[in-house]
N, CA, C and O atoms as a GROMACS GRO file, in nm:
protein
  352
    1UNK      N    1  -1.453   1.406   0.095
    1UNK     CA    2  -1.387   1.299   0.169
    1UNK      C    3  -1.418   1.166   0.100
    1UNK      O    4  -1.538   1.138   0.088
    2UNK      N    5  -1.306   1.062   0.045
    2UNK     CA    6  -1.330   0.983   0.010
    2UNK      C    7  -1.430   0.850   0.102
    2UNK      O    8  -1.428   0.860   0.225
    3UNK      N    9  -1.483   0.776   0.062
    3UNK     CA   10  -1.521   0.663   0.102
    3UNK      C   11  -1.415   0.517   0.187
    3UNK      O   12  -1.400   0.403   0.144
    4UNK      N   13  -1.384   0.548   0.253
    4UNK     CA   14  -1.286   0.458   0.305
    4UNK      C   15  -1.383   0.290   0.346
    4UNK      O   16  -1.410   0.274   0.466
    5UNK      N   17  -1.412   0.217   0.279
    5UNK     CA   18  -1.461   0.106   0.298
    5UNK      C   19  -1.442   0.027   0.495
    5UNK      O   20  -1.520   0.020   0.590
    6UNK      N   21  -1.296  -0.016   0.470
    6UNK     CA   22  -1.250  -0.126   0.558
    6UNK      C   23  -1.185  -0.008   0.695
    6UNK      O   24  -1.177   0.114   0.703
    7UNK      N   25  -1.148  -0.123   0.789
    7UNK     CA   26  -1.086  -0.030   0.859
    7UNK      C   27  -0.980  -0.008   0.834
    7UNK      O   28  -0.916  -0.064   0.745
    8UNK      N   29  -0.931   0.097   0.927
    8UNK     CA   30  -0.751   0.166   0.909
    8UNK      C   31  -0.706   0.024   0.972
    8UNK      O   32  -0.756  -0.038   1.066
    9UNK      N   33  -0.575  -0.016   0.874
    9UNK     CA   34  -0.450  -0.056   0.880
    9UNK      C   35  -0.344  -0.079   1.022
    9UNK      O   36  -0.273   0.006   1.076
   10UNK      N   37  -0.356  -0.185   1.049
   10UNK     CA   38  -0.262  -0.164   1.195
   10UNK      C   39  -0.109  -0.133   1.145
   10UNK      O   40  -0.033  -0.088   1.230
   11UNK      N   41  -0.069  -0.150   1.042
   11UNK     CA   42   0.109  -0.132   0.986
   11UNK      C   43   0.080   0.039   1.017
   11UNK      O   44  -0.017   0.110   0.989
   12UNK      N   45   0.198   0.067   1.079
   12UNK     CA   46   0.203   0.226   1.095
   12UNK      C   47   0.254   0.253   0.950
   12UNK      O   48   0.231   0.374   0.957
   13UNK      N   49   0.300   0.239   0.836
   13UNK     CA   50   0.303   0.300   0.678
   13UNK      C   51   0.156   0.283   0.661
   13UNK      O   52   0.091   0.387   0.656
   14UNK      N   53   0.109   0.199   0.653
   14UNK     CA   54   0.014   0.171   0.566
   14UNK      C   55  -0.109   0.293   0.656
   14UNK      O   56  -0.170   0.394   0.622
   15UNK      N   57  -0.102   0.242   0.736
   15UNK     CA   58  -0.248   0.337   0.898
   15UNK      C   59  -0.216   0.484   0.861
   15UNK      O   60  -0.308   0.564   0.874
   16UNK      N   61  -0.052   0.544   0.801
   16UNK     CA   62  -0.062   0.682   0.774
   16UNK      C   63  -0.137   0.758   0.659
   16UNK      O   64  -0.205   0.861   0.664
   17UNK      N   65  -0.091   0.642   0.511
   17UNK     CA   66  -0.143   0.655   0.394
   17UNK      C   67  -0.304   0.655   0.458
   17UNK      O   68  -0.368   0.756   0.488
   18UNK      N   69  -0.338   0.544   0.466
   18UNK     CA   70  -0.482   0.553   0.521
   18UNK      C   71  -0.522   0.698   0.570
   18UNK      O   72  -0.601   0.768   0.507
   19UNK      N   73  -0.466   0.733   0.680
   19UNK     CA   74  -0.567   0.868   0.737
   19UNK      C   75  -0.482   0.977   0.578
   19UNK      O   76  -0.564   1.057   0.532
   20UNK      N   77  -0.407   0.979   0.541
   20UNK     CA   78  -0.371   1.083   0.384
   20UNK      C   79  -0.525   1.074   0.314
   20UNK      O   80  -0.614   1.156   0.293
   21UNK      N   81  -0.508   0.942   0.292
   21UNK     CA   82  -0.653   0.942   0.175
   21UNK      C   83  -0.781   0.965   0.254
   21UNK      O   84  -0.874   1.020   0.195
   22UNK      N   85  -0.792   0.939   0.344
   22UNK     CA   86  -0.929   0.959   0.413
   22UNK      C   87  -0.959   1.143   0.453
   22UNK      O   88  -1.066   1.197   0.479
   23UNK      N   89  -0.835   1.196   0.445
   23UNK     CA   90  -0.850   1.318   0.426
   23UNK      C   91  -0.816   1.384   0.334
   23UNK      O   92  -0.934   1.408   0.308
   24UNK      N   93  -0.773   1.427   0.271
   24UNK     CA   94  -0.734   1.486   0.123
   24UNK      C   95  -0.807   1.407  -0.015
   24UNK      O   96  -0.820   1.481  -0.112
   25UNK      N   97  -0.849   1.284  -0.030
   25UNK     CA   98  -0.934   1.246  -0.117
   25UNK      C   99  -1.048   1.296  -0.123
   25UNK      O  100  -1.077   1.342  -0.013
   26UNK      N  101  -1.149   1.313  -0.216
   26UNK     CA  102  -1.233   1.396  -0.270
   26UNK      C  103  -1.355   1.300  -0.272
   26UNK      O  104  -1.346   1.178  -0.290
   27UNK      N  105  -1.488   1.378  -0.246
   27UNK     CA  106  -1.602   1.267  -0.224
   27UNK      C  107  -1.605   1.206  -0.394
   27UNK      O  108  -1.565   1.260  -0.497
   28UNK      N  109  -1.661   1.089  -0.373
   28UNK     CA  110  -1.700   1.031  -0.488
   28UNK      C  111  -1.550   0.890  -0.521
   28UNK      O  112  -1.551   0.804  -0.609
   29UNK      N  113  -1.449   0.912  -0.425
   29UNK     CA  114  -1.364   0.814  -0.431
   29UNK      C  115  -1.371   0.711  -0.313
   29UNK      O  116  -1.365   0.725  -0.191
   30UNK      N  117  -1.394   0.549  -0.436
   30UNK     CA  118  -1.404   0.441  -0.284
   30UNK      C  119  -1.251   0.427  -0.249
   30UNK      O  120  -1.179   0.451  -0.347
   31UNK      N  121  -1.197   0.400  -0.158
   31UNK     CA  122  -1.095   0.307  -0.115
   31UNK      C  123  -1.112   0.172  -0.029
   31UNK      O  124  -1.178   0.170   0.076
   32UNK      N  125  -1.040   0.048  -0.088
   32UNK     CA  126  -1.072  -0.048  -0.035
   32UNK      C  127  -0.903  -0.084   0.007
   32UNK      O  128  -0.802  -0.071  -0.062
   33UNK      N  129  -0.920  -0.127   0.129
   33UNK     CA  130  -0.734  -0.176   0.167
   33UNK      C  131  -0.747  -0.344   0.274
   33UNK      O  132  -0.821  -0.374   0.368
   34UNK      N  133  -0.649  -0.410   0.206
   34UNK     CA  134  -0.597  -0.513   0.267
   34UNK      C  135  -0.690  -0.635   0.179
   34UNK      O  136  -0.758  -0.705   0.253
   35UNK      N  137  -0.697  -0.664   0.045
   35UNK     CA  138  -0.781  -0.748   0.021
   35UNK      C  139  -0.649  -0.843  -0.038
   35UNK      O  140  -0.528  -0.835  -0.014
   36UNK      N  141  -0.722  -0.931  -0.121
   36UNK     CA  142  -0.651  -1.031  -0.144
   36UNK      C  143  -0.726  -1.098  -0.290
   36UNK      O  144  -0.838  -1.148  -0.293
   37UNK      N  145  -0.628  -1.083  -0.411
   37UNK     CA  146  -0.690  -1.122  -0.544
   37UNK      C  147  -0.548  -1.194  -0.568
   37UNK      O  148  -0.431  -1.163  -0.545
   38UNK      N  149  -0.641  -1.350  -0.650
   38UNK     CA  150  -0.539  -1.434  -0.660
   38UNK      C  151  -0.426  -1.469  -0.602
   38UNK      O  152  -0.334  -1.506  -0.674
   39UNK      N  153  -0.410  -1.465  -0.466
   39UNK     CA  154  -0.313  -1.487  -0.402
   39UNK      C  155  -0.214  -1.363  -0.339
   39UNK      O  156  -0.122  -1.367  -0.258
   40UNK      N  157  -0.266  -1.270  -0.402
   40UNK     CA  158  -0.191  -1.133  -0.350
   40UNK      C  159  -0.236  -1.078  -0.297
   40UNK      O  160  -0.348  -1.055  -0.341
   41UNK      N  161  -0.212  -1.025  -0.197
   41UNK     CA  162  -0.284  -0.847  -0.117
   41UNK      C  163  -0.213  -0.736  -0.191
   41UNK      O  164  -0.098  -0.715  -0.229
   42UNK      N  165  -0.345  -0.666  -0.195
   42UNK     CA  166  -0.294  -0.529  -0.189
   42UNK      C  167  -0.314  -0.458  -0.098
   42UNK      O  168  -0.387  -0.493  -0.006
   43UNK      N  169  -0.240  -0.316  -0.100
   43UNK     CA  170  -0.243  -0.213   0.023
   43UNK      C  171  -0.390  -0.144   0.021
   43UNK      O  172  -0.479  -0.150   0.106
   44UNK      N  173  -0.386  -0.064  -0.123
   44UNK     CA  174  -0.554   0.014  -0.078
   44UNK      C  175  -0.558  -0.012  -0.251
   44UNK      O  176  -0.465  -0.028  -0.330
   45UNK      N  177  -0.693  -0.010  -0.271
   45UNK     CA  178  -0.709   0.032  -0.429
   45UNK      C  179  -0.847   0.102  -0.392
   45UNK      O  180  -0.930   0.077  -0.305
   46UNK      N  181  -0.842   0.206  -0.499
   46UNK     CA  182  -0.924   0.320  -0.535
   46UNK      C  183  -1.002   0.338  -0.644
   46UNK      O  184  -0.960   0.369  -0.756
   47UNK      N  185  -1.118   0.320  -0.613
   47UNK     CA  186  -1.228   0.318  -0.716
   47UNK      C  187  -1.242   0.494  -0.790
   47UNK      O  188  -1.293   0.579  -0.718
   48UNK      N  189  -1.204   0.527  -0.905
   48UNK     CA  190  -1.185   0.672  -0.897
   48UNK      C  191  -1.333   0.738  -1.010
   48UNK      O  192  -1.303   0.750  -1.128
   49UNK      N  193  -1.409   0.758  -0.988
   49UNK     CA  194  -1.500   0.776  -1.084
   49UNK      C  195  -1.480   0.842  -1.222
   49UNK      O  196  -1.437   0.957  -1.221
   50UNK      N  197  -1.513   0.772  -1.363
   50UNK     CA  198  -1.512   0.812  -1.453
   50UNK      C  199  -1.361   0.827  -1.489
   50UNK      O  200  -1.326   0.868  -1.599
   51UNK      N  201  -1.278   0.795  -1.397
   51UNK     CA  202  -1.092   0.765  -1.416
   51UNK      C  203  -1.113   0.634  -1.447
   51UNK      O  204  -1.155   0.590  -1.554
   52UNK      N  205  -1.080   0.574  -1.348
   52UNK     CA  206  -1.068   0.414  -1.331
   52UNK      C  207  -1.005   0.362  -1.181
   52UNK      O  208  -1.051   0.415  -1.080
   53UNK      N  209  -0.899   0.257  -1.167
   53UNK     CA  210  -0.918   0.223  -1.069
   53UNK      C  211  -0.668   0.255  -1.055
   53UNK      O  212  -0.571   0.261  -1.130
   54UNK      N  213  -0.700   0.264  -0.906
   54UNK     CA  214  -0.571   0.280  -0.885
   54UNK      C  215  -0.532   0.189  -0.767
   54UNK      O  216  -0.621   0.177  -0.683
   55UNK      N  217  -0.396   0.110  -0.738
   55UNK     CA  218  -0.368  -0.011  -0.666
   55UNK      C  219  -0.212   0.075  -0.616
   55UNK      O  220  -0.113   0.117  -0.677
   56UNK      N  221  -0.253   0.071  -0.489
   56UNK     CA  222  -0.119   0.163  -0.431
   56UNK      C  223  -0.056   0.038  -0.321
   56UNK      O  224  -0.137  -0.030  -0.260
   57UNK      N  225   0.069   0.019  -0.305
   57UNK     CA  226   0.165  -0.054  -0.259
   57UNK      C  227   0.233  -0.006  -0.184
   57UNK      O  228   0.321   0.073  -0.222
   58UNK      N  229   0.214  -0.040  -0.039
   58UNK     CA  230   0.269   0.091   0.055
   58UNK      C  231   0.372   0.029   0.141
   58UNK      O  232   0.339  -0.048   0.232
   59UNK      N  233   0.503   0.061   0.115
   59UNK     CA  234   0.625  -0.008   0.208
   59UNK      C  235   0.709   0.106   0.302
   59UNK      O  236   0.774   0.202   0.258
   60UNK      N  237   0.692   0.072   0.423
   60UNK     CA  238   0.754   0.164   0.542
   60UNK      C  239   0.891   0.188   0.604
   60UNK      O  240   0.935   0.215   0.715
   61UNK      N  241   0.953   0.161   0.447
   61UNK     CA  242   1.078   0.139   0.478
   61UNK      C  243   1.151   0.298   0.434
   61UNK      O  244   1.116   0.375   0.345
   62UNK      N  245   1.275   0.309   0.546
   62UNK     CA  246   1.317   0.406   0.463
   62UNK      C  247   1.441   0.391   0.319
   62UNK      O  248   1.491   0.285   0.280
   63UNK      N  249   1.453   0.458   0.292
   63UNK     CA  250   1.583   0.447   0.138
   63UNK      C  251   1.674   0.438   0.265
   63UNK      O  252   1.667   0.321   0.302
   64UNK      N  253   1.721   0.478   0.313
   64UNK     CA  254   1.892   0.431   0.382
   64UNK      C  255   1.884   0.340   0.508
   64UNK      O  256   1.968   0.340   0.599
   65UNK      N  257   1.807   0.286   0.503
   65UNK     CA  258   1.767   0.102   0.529
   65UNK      C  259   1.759  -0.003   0.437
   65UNK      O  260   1.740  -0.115   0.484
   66UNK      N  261   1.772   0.015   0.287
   66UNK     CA  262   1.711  -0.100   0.238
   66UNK      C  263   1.852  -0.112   0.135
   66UNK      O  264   1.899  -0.002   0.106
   67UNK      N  265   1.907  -0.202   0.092
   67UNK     CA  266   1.952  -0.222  -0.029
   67UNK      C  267   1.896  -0.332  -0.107
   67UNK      O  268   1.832  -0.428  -0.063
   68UNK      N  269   1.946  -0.292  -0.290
   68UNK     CA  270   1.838  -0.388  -0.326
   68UNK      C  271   1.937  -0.496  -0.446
   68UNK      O  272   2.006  -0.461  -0.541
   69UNK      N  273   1.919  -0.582  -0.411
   69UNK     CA  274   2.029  -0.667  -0.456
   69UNK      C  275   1.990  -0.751  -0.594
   69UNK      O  276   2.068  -0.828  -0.650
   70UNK      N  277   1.860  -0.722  -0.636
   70UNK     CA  278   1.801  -0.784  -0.779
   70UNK      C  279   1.680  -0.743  -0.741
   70UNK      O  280   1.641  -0.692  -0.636
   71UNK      N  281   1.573  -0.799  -0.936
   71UNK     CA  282   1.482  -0.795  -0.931
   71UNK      C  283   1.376  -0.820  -0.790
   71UNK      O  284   1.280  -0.756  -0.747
   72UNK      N  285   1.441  -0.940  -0.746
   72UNK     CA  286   1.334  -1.012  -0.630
   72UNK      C  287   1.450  -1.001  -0.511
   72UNK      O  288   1.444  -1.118  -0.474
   73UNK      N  289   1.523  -0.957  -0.449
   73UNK     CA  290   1.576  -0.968  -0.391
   73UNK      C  291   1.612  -0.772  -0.292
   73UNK      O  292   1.687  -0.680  -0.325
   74UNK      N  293   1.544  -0.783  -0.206
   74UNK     CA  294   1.588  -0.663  -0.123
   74UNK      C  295   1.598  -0.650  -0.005
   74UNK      O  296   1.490  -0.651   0.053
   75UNK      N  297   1.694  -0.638   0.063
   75UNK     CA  298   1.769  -0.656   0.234
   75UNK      C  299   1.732  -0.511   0.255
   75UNK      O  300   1.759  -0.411   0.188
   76UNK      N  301   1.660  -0.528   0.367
   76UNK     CA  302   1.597  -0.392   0.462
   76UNK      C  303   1.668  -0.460   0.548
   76UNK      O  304   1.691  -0.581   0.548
   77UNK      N  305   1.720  -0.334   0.660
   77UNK     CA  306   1.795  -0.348   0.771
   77UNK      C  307   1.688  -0.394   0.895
   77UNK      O  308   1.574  -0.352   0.913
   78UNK      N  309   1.747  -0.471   0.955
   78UNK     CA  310   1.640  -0.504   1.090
   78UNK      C  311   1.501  -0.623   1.067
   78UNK      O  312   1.417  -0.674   1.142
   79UNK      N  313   1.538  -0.631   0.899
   79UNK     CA  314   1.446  -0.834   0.859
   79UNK      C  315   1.547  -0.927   0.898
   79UNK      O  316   1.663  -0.902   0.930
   80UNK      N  317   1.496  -1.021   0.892
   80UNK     CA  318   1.579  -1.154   0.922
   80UNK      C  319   1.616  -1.216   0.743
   80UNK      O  320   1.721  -1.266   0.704
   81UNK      N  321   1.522  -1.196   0.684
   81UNK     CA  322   1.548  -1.260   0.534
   81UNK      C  323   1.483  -1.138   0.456
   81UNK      O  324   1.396  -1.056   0.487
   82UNK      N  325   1.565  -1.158   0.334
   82UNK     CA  326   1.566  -1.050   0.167
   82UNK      C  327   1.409  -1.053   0.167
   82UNK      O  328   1.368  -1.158   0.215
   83UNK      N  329   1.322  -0.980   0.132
   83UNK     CA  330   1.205  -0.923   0.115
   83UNK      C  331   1.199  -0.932  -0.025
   83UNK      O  332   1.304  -0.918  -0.086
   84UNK      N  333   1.083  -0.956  -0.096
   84UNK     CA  334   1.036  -0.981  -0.271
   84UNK      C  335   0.944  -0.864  -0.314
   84UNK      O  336   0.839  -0.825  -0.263
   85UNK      N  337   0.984  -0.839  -0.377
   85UNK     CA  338   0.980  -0.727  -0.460
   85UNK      C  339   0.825  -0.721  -0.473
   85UNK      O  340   0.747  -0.811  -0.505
   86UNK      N  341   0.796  -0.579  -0.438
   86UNK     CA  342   0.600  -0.582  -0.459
   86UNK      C  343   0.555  -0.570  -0.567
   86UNK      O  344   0.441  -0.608  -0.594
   87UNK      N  345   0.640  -0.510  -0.657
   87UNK     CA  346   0.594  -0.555  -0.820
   87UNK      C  347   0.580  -0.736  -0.860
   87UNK      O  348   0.582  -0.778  -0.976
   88UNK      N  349   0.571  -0.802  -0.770
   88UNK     CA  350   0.545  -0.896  -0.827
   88UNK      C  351   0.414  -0.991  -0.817
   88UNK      O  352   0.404  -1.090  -0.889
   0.00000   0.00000   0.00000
């Protein structure tokens, strides 16, 4: 069982991934979720031993809700304004 640092996630995407990794991850892996480097959050990142480190981006949207209209530009059904792209 991995190391889950912080607490679970109130976003129901993100609170599911959370209990995924907290069960199916393997001892010896940290996970840290909801921090904030240089101005960004991330969702969880994973300290993986003797791998390295992994930064997972977790959006609860489904594919036939969202269209995506550019790089930075993507209309999910049921926002008020276009959403920016988490690669950025």
């Amino acid at each position: 069982m991995a190391a889950m640092i912080n607490a679970k996630p109130e976003y129901r995407g993100e609170a599911k991934v959370w209990e995924a990794l907290e069960r199916l991850l393997p001892h010896g892996i940290v996970a840290y979720n909801n921090h904030e480097i240089n101005g960004r959050e991330y969702d969880f990142c994973l300290l993986i031993e003797d791998m390295g480190v992994l930064v997972i981006e977790v959006k609860g949207w489904r594919a036939d809700k969202i269209t995506v209209r550019g790089v930075d530009e993507i209309v999910v059904e049921g926002y008020e304004k276009p959403q920016r792209s988490p690669k950025k």
